[in-house]
C-alpha positions as CSV (number, residue, x, y, z in Angstrom):
1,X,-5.0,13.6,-37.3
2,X,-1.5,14.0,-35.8
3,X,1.4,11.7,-36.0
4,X,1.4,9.2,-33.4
5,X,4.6,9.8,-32.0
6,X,4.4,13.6,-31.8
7,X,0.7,13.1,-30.3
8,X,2.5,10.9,-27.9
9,X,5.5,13.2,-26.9
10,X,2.9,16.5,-26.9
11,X,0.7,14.3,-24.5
12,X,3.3,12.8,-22.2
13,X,4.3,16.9,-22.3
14,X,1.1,17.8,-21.4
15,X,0.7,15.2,-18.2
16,X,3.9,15.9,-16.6
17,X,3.5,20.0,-17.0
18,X,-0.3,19.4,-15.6
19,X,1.6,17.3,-12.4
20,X,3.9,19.8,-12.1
21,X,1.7,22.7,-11.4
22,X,0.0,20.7,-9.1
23,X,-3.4,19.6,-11.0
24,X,-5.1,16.8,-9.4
25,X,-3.5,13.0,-10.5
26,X,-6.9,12.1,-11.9
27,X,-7.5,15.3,-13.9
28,X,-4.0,15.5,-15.2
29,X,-4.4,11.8,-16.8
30,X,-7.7,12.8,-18.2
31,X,-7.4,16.4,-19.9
32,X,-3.9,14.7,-21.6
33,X,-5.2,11.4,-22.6
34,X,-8.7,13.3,-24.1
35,X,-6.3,15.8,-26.1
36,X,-4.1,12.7,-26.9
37,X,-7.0,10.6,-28.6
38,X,-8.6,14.1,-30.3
39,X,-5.2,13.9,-32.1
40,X,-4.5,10.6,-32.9
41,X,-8.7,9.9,-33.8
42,X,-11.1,12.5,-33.5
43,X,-13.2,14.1,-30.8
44,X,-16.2,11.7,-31.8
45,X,-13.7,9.0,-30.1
46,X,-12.3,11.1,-27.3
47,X,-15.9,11.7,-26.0
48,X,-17.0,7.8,-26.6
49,X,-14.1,6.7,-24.1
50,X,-14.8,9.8,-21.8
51,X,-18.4,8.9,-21.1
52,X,-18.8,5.1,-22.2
53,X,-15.8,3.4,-21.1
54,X,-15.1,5.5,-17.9
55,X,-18.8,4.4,-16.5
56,X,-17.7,0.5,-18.1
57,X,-14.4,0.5,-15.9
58,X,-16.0,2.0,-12.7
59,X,-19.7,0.4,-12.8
60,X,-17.8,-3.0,-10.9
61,X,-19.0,-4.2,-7.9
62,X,-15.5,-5.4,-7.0
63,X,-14.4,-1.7,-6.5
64,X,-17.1,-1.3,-3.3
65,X,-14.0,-3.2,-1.3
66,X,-12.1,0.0,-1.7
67,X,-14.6,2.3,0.8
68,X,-14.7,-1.0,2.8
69,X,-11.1,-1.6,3.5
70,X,-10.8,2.4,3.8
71,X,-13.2,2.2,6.7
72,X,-11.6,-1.2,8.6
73,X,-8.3,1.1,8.2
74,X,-9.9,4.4,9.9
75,X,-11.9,2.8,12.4
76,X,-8.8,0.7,13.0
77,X,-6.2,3.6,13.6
78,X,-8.9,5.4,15.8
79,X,-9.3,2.8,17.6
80,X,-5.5,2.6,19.3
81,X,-5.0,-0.6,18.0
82,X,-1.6,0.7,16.9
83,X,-0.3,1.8,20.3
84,X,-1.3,-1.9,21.6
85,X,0.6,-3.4,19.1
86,X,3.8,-1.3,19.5
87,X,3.3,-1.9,23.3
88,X,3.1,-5.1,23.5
89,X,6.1,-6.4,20.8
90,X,8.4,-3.7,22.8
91,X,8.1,-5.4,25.3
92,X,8.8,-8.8,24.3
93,X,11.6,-7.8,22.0
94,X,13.0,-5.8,24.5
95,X,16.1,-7.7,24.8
96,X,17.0,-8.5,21.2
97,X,19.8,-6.0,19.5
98,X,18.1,-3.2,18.1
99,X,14.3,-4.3,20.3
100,X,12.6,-1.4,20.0
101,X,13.4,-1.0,16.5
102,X,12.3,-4.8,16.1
103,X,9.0,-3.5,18.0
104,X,8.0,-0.6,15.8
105,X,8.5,-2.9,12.6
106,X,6.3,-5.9,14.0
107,X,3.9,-3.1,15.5
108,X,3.8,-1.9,11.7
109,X,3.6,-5.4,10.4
110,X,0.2,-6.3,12.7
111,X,-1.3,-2.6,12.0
112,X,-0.9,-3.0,8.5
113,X,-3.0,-6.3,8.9
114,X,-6.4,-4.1,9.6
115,X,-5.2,-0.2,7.8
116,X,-4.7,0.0,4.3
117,X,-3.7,3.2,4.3
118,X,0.2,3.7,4.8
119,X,0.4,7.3,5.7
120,X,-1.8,6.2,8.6
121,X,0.4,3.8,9.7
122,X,3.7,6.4,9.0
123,X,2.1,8.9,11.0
124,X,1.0,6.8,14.1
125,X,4.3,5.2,14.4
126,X,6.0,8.3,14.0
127,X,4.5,9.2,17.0
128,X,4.7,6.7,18.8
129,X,7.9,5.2,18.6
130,X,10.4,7.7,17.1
131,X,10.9,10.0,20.2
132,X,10.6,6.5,22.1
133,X,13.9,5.1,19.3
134,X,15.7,8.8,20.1
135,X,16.2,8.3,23.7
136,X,17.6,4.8,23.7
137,X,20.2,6.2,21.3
138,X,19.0,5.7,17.6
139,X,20.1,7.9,14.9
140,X,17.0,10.0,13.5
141,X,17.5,8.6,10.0
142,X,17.3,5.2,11.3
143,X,14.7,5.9,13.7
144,X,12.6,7.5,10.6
145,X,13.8,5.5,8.0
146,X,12.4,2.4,9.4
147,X,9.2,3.8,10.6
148,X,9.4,5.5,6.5
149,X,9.8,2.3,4.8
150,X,7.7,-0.2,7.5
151,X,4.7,1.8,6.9
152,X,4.9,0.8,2.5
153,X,4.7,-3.3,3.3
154,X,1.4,-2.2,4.4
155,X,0.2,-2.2,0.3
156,X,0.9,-5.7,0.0
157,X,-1.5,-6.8,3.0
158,X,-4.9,-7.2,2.7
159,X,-6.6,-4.8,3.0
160,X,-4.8,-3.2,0.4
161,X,-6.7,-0.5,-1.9
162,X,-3.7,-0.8,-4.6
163,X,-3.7,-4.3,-4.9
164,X,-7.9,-4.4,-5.7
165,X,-7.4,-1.4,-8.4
166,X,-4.4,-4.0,-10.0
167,X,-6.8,-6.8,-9.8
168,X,-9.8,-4.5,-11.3
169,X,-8.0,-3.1,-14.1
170,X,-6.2,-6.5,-15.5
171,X,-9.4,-8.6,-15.1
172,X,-7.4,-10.6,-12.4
173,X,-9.5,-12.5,-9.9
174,X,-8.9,-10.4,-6.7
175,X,-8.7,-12.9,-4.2
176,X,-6.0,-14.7,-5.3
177,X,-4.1,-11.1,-5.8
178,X,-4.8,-10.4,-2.1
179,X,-2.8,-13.3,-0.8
180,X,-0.4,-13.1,-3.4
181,X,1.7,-10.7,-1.3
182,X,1.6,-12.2,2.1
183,X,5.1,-14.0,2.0
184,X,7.0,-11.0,-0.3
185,X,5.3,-9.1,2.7
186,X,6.9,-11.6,5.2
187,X,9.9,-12.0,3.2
188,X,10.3,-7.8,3.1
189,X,9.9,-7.6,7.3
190,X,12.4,-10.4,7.9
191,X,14.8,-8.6,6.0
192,X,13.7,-5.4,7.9
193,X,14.4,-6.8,11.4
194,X,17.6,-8.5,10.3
195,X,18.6,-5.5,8.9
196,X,18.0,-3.7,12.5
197,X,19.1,-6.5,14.2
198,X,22.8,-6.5,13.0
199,X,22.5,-2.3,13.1
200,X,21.7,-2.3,17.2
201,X,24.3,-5.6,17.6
202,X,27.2,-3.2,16.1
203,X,25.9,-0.2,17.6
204,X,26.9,0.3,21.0
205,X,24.3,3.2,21.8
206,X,21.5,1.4,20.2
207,X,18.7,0.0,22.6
208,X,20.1,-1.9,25.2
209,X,16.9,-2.5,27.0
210,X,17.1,-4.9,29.8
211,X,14.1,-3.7,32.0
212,X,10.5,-3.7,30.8
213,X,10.2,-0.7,32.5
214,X,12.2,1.3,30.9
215,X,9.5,1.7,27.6
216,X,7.6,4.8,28.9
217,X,6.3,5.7,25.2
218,X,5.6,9.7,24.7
219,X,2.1,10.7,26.2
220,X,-0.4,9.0,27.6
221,X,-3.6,9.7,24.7
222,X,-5.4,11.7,28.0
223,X,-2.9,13.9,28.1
224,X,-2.4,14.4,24.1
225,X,-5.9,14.9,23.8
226,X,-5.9,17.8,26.3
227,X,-3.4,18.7,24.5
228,X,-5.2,19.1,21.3
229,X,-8.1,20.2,23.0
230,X,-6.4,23.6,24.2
231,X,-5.2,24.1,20.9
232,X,-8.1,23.7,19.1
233,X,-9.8,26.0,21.7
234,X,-7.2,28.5,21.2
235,X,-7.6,28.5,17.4
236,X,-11.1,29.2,18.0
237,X,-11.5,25.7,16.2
238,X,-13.9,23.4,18.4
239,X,-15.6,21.3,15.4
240,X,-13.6,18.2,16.0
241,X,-11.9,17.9,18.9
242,X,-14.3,15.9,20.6
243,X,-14.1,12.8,18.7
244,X,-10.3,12.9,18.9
245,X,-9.9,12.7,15.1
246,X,-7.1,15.5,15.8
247,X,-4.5,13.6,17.6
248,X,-4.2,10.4,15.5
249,X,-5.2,8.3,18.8
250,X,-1.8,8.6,19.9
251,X,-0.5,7.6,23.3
252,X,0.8,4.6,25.1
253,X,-0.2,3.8,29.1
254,X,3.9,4.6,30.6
255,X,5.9,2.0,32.0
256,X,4.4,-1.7,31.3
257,X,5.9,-3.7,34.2
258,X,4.4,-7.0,34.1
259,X,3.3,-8.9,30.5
260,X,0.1,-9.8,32.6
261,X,-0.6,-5.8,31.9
262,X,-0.1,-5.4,28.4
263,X,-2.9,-4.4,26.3
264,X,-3.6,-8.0,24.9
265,X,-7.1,-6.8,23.9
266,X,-5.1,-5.2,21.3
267,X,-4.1,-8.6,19.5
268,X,-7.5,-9.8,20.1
269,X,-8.6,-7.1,18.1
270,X,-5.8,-7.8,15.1
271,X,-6.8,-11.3,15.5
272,X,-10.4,-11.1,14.7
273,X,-9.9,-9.1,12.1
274,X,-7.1,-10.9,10.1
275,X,-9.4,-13.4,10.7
276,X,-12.7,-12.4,9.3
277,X,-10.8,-10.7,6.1
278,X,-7.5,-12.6,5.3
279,X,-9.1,-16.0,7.0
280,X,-12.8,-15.4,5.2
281,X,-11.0,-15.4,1.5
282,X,-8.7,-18.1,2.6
283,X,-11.4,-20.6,3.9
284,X,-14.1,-19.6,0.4
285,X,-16.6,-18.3,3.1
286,X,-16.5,-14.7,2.3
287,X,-15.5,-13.5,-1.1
288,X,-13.4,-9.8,-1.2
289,X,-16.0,-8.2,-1.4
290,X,-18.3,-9.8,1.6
291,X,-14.9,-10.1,3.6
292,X,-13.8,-6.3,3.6
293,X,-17.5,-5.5,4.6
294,X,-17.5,-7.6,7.6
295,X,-14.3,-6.3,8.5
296,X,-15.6,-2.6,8.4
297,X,-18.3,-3.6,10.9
298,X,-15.9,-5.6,13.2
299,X,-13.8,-2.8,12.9
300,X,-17.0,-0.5,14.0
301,X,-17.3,-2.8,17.2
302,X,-14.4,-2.6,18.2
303,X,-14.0,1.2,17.5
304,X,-17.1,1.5,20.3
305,X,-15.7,-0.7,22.6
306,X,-12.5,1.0,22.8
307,X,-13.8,4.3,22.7
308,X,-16.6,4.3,24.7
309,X,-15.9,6.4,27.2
310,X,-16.9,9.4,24.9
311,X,-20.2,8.9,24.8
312,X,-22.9,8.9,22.4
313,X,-21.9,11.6,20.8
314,X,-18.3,11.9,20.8
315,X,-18.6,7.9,19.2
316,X,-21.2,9.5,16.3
317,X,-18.1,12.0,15.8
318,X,-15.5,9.8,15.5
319,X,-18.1,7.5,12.8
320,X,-19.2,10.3,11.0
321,X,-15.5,12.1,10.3
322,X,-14.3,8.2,9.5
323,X,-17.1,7.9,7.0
324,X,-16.6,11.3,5.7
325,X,-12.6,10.8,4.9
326,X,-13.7,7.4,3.5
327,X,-16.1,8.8,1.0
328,X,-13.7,11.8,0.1
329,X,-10.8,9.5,-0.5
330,X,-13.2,7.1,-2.8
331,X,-13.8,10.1,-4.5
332,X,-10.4,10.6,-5.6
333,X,-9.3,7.2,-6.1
334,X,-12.7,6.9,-8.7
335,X,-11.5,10.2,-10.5
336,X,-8.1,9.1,-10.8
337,X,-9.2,5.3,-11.9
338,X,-11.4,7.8,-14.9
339,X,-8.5,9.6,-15.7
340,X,-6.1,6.0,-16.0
341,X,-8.9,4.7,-18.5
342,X,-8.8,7.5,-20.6
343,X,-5.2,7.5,-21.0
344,X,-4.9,3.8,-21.5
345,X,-7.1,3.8,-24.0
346,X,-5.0,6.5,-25.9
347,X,-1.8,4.8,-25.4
348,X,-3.6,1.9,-27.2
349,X,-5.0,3.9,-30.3
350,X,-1.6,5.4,-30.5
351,X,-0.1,1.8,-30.6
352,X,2.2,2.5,-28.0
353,X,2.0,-1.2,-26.5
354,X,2.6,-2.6,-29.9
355,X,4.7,-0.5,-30.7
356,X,6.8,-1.7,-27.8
357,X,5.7,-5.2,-28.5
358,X,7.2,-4.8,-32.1
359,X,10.5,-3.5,-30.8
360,X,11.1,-6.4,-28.6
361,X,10.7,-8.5,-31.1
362,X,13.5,-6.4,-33.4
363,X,15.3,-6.3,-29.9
364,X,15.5,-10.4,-29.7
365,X,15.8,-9.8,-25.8
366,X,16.1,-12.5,-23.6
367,X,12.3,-12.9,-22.0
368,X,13.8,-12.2,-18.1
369,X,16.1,-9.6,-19.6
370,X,13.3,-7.4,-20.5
371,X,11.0,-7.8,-18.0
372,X,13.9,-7.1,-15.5
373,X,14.7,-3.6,-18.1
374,X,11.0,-2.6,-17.7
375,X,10.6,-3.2,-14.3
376,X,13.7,-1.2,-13.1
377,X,12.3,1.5,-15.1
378,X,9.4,2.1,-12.3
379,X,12.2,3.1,-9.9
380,X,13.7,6.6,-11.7
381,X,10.0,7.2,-12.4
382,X,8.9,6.4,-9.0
383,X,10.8,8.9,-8.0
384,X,8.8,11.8,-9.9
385,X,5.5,10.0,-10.1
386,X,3.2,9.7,-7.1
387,X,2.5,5.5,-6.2
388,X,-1.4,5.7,-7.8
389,X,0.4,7.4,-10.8
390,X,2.6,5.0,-11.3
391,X,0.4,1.7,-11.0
392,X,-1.9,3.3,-13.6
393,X,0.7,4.5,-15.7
394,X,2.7,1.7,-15.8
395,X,0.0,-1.0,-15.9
396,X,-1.5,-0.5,-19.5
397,X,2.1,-0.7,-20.7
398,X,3.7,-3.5,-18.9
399,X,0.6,-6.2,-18.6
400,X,-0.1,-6.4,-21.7
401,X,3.7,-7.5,-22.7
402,X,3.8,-9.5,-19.6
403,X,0.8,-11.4,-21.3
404,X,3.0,-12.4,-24.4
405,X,5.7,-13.2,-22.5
406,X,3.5,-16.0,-20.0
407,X,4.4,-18.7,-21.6
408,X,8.1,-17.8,-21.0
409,X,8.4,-17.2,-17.5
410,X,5.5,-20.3,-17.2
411,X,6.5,-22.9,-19.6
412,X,4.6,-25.6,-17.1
413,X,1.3,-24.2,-17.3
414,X,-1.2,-26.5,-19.4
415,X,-2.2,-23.5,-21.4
416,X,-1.4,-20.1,-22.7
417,X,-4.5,-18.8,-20.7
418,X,-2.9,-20.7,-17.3
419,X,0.4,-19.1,-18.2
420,X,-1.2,-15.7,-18.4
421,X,-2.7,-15.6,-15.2
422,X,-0.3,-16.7,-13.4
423,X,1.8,-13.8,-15.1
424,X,-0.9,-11.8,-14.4
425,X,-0.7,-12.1,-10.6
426,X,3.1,-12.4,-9.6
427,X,3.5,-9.5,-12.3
428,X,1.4,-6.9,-10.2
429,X,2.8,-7.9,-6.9
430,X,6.5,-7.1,-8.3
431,X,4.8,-3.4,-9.8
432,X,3.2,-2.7,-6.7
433,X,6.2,-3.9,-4.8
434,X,8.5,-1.2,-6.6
435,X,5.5,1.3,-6.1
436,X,6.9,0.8,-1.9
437,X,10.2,2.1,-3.0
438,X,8.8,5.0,-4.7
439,X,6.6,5.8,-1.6
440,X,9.7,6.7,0.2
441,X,12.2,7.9,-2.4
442,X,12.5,11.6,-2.9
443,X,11.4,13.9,-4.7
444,X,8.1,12.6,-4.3
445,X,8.0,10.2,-1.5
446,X,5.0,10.8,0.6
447,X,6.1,8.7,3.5
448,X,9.5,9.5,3.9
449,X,8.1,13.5,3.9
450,X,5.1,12.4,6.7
451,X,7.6,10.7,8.9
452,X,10.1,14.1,8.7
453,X,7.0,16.2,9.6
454,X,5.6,13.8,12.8
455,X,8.9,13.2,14.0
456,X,10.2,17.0,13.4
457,X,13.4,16.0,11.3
458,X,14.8,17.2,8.1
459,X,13.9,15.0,5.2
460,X,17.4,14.7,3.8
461,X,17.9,13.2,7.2
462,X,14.8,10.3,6.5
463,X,16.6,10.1,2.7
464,X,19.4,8.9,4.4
465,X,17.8,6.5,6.6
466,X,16.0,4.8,4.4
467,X,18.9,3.9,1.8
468,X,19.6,0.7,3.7
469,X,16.1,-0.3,3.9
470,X,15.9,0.1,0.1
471,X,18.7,-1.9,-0.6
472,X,17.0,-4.8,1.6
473,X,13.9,-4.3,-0.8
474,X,15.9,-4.6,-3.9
475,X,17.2,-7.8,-2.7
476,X,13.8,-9.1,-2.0
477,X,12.7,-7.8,-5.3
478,X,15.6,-9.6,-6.6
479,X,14.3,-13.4,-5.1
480,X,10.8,-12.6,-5.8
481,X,11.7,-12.6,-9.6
482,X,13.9,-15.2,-9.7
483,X,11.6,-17.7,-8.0
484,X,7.7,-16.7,-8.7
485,X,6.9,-19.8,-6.6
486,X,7.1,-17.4,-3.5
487,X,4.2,-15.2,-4.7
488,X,2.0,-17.9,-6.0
489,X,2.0,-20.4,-3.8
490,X,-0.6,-19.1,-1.5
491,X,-2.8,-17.9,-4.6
492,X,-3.6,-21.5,-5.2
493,X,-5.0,-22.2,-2.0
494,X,-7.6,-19.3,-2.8
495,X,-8.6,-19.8,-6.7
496,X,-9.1,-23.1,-8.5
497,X,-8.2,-21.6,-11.3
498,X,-4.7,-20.3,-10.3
499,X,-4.3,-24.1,-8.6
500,X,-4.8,-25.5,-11.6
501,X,-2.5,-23.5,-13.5
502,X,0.1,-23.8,-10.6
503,X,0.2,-27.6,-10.4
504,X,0.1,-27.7,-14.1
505,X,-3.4,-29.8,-13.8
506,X,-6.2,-29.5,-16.4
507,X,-8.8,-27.0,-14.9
508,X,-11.1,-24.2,-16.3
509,X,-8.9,-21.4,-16.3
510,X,-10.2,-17.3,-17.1
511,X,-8.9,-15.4,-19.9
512,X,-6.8,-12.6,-19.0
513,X,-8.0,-9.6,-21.3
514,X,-5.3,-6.8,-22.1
515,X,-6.2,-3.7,-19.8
């Protein structure tokens, strides 16, 4: 065996040099943390967490919400709902400082209600409103920026995939967790359209709409798909173009006149299906799990209703390519959740968390002080790490400290086991919260890089737009953690458990294990 500490530096070596010649997230955690426990234990070990706890940590029926809320999201963005959102908040925001602006971040608000996937939502509203922001007179780092950091909040809302991977890998009840972000989310988008607000008030060139008819957004979807069409044909590349799947389902009908011609089907359709996911785990009659399935088949629905004008088999193309990209993004979300279990479990032979629990002790840090220190530390290394990375990186570490530190931050709770879950649940909402900023800051932010491609800007330029919106997030991170209140609130509504622990009331309350 190796010294701990030089296994740990020559693993930690090894994952970042993997990462940085591009080996897949999930492969890169696995090859290091396999090497790691070989060194600090023996291969006999090393295989025993490869093949027994890997299948332990993945044989859940919790994770099947994952392919579920994957497929609401895709259905969802094929679908258009996007485009009916965006249309229909232009227009009633029209005459507020900054409108449009206020539009695209409500638009993003309501998509993000049925996608889980953020780059979805980055890319769409790229599209949609960024040429639309440029010709009223917004700068293209704002116009970016806001469409960059808009399409983050999106994690925090159910259905988020990062949120159920949290919940799965601390033994948190994932209900509760789902909820647990709604008013951070709310808190985040106030501070967004405030933000723009004041921005288009001082602003003279900034969206001055006064006419509902001035919002003629890009391309009608017709003509985008012909579009695509003759460049797929001229590529010699047919396959797909059919069901669409190539142009995002962009487009917007031009010039809305009248409010008694907006697309209201559109909130309809974001309606039902906040409804059936965010009001089934809110009203008990559909657990996660049950709720993110019925979603995916109202989702389905309303994918065929909208799209029926393809036909039979243009509707089989656009199911079929969704339920490929779902099952090839499980895929890699599975291998990466292996690869997080095997290195977790070598940071804990290695005794890193004790280690670090040991030093805190030494330290004789202030509870808040620390937790603050650790938490700041996800945004350098949000910067480097990409957002599934970091969650499962930073998870194994930070939980389990978190857990000896409930009682601090919870002193009301009737019981060290109330305490912890609490802790358990306003604790992943502030990681996964930071995880936003990291989606957007470079080197590594995905968002801020899909935006700059979509809307054919620099990056430097979405860098720079985004700054502002990251100092509004670091504000809200700041009141988040200073009054936990905000995140839990709702959580009891959801869970007995975390009700009883909230109110301080005797109730049967879960053990939270370590991950």
């Amino acid at each position: 065996m190796i010294d701990s500490a030089v296994a740990i530096w020559l693993t930690l070596a090894l994952m970042f040099l993997l990462l940085a010649i591009r080996v897949p997230i999930g492969f890169a955690l696995g090859i290091s943390g396999a090497l790691g426990l070989m060194m600090v234990k023996s291969p006999t070990v090393a295989v025993s967490v490869m093949v027994n706890e890997t299948f332990q940590n993945s044989y859940s029926f919790t994770l099947t919400i994952i392919p579920m809320f994957m497929l609401v999201g895709l259905f969802a963005v094929r679908a258009r709902i996007a485009e009916y959102a965006l249309e229909i908040a232009a227009y009633f925001t029209r005459r507020l400082p900054g409108g449009l602006g206020v539009a695209t971040v409500i638009a993003a608000a309501g998509f993000s209600a049925v996608s889980g996937s953020s780059i979805a939502k980055v890319a769409t509203m790229s599209k949609l409103a960024v040429p639309e922001m440029r010709r009223h007179g917004y700068p293209a780092g704002l116009a970016t920026g806001m469409v960059a950091v808009a399409g983050t909040v999106g994690i925090l809302i159910p259905p988020s995939t990062f949120i159920v991977i949290y919940a799965v890998i601390t033994n948190t009840s994932v209900a509760p967790m789902l909820v647990a972000g709604l008013i951070p989310v709310a808190i985040s988008f106030l501070g967004y359209v405030l933000y723009i607000m004041i921005i288009g008030a001082r602003r003279v060139g900034v969206d001055k709409l006064s006419k509902p008819e001035d919002l003629n957004f890009i391309a009608s979807y017709e003509s985008l798909q012909r579009e695509t069409r003759a460049r797929a044909q001229a590529e010699g590349n047919t396959r797909r173009t059919d069901s669409g799947t190539l142009t995002m389902s962009i487009g917007l009908s031009a010039k809305t006149k009248d409010w008694r011609n907006l697309p209201w089907r559109g909130v309809v359709y974001v309606l039902v299906l906040a409804t059936v996911i965010i009001g089934g785990i809110f009203s008990g009659l559909f657990t996660p799990t049950e709720s993110a399935a019925f979603g995916a088949v109202v989702s389905v629905i309303i994918l065929i209703i909208e799209r029926r004008k393809l036909g039979a088999k243009g509707l089989g193309l656009q199911i079929r390519d969704s339920l490929l990209d779902t099952a090839a993004t499980t895929s890699m979300v599975f291998f990466i959740i292996f690869g997080s279990v095997i290195f977790s479990r070598f940071f804990v032979h290695a005794g890193v968390t004790q280690g670090i629990k040991d030093a805190v002790g030494e330290w004789q840090l202030d509870p808040h002080i620390l937790m603050a220190i650790l938490l700041i530390c996800l945004i350098p290394l949000g910067m480097f790490l990409e957002e599934m990375s970091l969650l499962l990186l930073s998870v194994p570490i930070i939980h389990p400290i978190g857990m000896a530190l409930a009682t601090d931050f919870f002193p009301d709770a009737p019981t060290q086991a109330a305490a912890e879950l609490l802790m358990s649940i306003w604790l992943g909402i502030l990681i996964i919260k930071l995880m936003e900023i990291g989606m957007v800051m470079p080197p590594v932010g995905i968002n801020s890089f899909v935006a700059a491609g979509v809307a054919k800007v620099r990056s430097g330029t979405v860098f720079v737009g985004i700054l502002p919106f990251i100092v509004v997030d670091l504000v809200v991170l700041v009141i988040l953690f200073l009054w936990p209140e905000l995140t839990l609130w709702l959580p009891s509504f959801v869970s007995d458990a975390v009700n009883a622990a909230f109110h301080g009331t005797p109730g049967e309350i879960p053990t939270i294990p370590a991950p």
